[in-house]
C-alpha positions in Angstrom: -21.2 34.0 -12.9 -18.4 33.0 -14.8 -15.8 33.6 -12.3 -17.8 32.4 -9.3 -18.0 28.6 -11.3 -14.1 29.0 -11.9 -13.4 29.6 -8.0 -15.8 26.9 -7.0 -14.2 24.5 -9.7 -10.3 25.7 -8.5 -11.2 25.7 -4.4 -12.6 22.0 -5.4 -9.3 20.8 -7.1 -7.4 22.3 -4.4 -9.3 20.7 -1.7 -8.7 17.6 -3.3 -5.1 17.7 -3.7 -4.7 18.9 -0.2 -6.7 15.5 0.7 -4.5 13.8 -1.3 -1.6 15.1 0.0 -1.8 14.5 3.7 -3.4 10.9 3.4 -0.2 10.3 1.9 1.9 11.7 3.7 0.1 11.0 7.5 0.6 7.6 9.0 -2.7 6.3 10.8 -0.5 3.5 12.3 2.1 1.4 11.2 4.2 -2.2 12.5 5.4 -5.2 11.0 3.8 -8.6 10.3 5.3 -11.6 9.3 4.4 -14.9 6.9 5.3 -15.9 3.3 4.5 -13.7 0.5 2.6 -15.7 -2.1 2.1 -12.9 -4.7 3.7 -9.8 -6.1 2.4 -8.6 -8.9 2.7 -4.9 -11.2 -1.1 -4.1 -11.7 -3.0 -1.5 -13.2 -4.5 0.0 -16.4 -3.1 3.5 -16.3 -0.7 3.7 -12.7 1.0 0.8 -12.2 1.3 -0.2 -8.9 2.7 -3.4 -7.0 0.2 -5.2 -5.4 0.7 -7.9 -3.1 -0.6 -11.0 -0.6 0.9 -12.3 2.4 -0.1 -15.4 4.5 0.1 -15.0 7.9 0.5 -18.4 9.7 0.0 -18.5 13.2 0.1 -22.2 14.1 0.7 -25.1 11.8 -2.4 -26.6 10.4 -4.6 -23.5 11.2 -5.8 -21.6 8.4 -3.5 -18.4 7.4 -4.7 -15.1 7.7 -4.4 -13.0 4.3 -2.8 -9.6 4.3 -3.0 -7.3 1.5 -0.5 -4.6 0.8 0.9 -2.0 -1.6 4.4 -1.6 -2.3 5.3 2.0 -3.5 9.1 1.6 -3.6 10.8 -0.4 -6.8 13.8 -1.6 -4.6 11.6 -2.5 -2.2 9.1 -4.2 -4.1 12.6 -5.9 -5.5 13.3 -7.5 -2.2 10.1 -8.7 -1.4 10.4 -10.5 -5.3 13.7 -12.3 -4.2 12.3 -13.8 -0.8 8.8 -14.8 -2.1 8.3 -18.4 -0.4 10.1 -17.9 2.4 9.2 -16.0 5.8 10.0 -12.4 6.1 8.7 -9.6 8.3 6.8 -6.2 6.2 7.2 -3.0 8.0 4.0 -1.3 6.8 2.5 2.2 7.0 -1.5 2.8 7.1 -2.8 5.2 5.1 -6.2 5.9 5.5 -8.8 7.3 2.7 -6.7 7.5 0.1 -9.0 9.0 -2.5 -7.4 7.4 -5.7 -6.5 3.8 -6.3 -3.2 5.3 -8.9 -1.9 4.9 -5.5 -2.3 1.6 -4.3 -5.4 -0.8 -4.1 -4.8 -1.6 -0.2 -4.4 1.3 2.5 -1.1 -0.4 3.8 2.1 0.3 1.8 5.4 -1.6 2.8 8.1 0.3 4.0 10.7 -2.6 4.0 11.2 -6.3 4.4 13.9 -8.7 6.3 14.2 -12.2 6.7 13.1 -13.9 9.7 14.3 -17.5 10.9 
């Protein structure tokens, strides 16, 4: 009885870092969009994590759009720091059903950044 609660236990950690593993590591989609970063922040209780919010202006005078997005990267989350105001372009990755939030908080996670005119 013993053993058969140890395989169930070990086949169900298994499972879940297999899970784990390819919702990392498979794209669902990815692009760019483009606005002005308002907020980067380093958030979390036990993982820290850089979490942040874009607005996405399409017109002047019409309400922006918010996008929420992870940044997994250090040096990338560095570059987005240094241009927060003005308007760059995120190249993002989707991840879908991402079982822990140590991870990130959104399911898109920013690849890189460049200016845009």
């Amino acid at each position: 009885m013993i053993k058969f609660l140890v395989t169930i236990i070990v086949a169900a950690v298994v499972l879940l870092a297999g899970m784990t593993w390819i919702t990392l590591h498979w794209t669902y989609s990815d692009g760019e969009r483009a606005g002005y970063v308002q907020k980067l922040s380093r958030k979390g209780w036990l993982c820290k994590t850089w979490e942040g919010e874009m607005a996405m202006v399409t017109m002047p005078g019409t309400v922006a759009e918010k996008f929420y997005f992870t940044v997994p990267d250090d040096a990338v989350a560095g570059q987005i720091n240094t241009s927060v105001g003005t308007r760059v372009a995120l190249h993002y990755e989707q991840h879908k059903w991402i079982p822990f939030s140590c991870f990130g908080d959104t399911e898109f996670f920013i690849t890189g950044v460049h200016a845009v005119e």
